[in-house]
MITOR-711854 format. One record per residue (C-alpha): residue in three letters; x, y, z. Coordinates in steps of 0.25 Angstrom, whole numbers, plus 2048, in hexadecimal, padded with zeros to 3 digits. Example, Ala and Ser with C-alpha at 12.3 -4.5 7.8 and 13.67 -1.06 7.14 Angstrom:
% MITOR-711854
ALA8317EE81F SER8377FC81D 
//
This chain:
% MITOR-711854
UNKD2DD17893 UNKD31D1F89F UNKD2BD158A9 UNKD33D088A3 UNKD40D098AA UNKD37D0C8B9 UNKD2FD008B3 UNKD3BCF78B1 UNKD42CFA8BF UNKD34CF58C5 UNKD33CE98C0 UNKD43CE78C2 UNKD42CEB8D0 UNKD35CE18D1 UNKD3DCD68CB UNKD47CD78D5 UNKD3ECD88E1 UNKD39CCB8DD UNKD45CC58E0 UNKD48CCE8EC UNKD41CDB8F4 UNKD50CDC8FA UNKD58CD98EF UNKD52CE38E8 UNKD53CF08F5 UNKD63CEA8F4 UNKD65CEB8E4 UNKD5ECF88E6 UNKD68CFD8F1 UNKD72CF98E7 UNKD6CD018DC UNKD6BD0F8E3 UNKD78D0D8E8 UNKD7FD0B8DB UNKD76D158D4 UNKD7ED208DE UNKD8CD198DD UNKD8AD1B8CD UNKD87D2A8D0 UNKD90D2B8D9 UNKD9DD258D0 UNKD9AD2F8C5 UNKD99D3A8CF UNKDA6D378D7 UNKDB5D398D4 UNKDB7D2F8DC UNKDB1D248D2 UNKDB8D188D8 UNKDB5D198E7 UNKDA7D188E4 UNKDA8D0F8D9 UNKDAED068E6 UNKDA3D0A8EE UNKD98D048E3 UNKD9FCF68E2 UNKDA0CF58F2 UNKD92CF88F2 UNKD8ECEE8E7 UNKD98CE38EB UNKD94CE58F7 UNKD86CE18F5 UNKD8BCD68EC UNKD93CCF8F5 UNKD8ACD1903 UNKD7DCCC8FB UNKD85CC08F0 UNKD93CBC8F7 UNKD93CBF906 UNKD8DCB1909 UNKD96CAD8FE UNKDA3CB1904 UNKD9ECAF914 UNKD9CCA1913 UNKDAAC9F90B UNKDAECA7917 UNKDA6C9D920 UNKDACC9191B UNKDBAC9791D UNKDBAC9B92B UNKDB4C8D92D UNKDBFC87927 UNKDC7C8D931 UNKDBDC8C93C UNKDB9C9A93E UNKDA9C9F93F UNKDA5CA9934 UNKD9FCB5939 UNKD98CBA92D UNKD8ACB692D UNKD82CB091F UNKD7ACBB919 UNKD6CCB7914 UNKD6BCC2908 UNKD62CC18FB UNKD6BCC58F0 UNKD65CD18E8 UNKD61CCC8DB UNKD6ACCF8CF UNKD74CD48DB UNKD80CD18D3 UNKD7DCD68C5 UNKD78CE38CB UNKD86CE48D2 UNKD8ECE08C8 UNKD85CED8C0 UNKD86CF68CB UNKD95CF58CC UNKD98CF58BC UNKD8ED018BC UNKD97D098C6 UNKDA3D048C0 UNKD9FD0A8B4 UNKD9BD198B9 UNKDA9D198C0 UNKDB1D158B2 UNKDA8D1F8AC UNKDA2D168A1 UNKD93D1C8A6 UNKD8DD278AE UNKD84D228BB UNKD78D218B8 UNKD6ED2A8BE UNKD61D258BC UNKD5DD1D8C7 UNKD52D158BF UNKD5AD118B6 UNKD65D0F8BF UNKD5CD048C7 UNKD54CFE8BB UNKD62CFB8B6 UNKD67CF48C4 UNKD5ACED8C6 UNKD57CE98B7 UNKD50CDC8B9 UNKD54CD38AD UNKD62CD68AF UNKD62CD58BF UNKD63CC58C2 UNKD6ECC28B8 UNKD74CCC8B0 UNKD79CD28A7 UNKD83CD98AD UNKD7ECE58A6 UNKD85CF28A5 UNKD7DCFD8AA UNKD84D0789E UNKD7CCFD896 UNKD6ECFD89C UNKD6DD0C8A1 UNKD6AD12894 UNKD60D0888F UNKD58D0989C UNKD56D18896 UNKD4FD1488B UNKD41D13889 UNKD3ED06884 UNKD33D0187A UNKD2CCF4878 UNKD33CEE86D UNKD2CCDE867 UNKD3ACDB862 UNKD41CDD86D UNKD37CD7877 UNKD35CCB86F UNKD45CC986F UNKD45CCB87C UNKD3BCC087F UNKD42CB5877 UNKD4FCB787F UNKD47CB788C UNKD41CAA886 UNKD4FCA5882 UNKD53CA8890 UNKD48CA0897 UNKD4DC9488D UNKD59C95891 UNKD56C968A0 UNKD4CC8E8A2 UNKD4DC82897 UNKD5DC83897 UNKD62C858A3 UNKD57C818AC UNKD55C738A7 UNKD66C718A5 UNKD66C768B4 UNKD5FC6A8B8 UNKD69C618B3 UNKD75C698B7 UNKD70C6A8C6 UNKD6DC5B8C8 UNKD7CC578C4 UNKD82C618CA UNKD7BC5E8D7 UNKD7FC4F8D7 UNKD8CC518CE UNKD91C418D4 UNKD86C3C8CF UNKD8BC3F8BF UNKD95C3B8B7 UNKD9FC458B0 UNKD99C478A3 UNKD8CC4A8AB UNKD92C538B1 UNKD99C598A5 UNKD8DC5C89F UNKD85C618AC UNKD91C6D8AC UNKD8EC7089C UNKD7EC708A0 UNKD82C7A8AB UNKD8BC838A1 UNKD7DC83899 UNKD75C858A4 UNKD7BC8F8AA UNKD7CC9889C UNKD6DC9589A UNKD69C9A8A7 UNKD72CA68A6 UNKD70CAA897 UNKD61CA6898 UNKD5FCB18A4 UNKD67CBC89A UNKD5ECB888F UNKD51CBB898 UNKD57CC689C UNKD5CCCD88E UNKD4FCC888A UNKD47CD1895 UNKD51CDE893 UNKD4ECDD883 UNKD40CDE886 UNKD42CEA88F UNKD4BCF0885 UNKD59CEE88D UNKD64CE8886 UNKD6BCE3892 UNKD7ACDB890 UNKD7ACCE889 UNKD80CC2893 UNKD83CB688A UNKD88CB587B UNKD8ACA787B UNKD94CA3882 UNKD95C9487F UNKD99C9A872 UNKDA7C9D877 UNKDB3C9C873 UNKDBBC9E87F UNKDBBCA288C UNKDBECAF88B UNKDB0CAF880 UNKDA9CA888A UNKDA9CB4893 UNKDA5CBE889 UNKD99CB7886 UNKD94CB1895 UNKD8DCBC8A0 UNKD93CC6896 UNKD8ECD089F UNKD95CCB8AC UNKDA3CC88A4 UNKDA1CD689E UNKDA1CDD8AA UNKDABCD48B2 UNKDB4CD98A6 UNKDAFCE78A7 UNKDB0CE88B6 UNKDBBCDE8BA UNKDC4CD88B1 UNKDC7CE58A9 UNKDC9CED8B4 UNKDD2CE48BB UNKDDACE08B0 UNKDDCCF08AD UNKDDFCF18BA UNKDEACE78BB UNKDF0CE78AC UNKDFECE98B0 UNKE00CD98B3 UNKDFACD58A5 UNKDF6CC88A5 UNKDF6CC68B4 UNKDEBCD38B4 UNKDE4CCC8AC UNKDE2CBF8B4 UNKDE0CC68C1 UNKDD5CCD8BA UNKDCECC08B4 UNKDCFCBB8C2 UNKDC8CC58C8 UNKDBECC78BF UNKDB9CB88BE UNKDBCCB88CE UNKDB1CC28D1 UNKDA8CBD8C5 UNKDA7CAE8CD UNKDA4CB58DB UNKD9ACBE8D2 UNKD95CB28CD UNKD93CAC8DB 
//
């Protein structure tokens, strides 16, 4: 029982050096950083400077490592227009893996100890196997860590049940991944790659293969990963509740990446719209806009 959660950071910090020795030295940096930023908020009066502090760090990393090139070659293409030679060079930099969900955590986290909703926590084992768990890392959830710290406390048990459940959603997942979305990808790719070779109605039905597809890839990595934490004993947040079964658009986006919309709302829309109530409607809009602006940059 006391060697699990060192058992579980090994093999989450093997399963990122798989895909990167230096990915995982920067999520590492990243870690120890906001591991003293969350202290360091409790501790302070001045919550909001450090607060600021944390989101510059962790943006910061964000957008060197996912949108500098991004915005340098948007910037390129500009000052050519114009007939000027951009200066900034092209940065060749692998891309931590799972950089944005951890950043999206990190900040949240941070967030949270600053509004008072939890205390930092102080345990730097369970502070890290939470950062680097690895079923979560690729994809999500958008987890809270209010939500995973206490059950990272907890001895867990080998329960049959509970593992055999588990396997059927990883199983479920695989179907979903690999018979769904793999073999409708295969379609999807060849008409949208020689889309004046295809009629309309071709077309049409190569965008609704590609609405399935891409719930199926998505949902299907969820299900493996729910699957994997409900055999460790980690109830982790659910992503997906049907969201074909929507009756509008506003129910859409209560069932689809549940995490993500969650915490857009949590840490976006609510505090903008607080923040600018005194124009009712027009408050309102501009927070929308906002957040659905920075979840298409997110989103790449």
């Amino acid at each position: 029982g006391k060697l699990q959660l060192w058992w579980l950071l090994v093999g989450s910090i093997v399963f990122c050096a798989f895909y990167s020795l230096k990915g995982l030295g920067i999520l590492s940096a990243l870690i120890i950083c906001n591991y003293f930023t969350g202290i360091w908020i409790e501790k302070t009066i001045k919550k909001n400077a450090v607060l600021l502090l944390s989101c510059i760090v962790n943006l910061g990393a964000l957008f060197i490592f996912k949108y500098y090139n991004f915005f340098n070659l948007e910037f390129s293409s500009f000052l050519n227009g114009i007939g000027i030679h951009n200066p900034l060079p092209v940065l060749h930099l692998l891309v931590p893996v799972g950089l944005s969900y951890f950043i999206l955590q990190a900040i949240g986290y941070n967030v949270d100890i600053q509004r008072e909703m939890e205390p930092a926590e102080k345990k730097f084992l369970v502070f890290t196997t939470y950062f680097l768990y690895f079923p979560k890392l690729i994809q999500g959830p958008v987890d809270r860590p209010r939500n995973i710290f206490p059950q990272l406390y907890e001895s867990k048990k080998f329960d049959y049940n509970r593992v055999v459940s588990g396997l059927k959603l990883i199983a479920w997942g695989l179907i979903k991944k690999l018979v769904i979305a793999d073999r409708l990808s295969i379609v999807v790719s060849q008409v949208y790659d020689h889309t004046e070779q295809y009629s309309g109605i071709i077309l049409l039905v190569a965008g609704l293969f590609y609405m399935v597809q891409l719930y199926a890839d998505f949902s299907g990595y969820m299900d493996i990963a729910l699957g994997v934490s409900q055999i460790l004993g980690i109830e982790i947040m659910q992503n997906f509740n049907r969201p074909f079964a929507a009756t509008s658009v506003t129910d859409f986006w209560k069932r689809w990446h549940i995490s993500l919309s969650t915490w857009l709302y949590e840490y976006v829309y609510n505090p903008i719209s607080l923040q600018w109530r005194n124009l009712g409607n027009w408050g309102m809009v501009f927070a929308i806009f906002i957040t659905f602006f920075l979840s298409g940059l997110w989103h790449g």
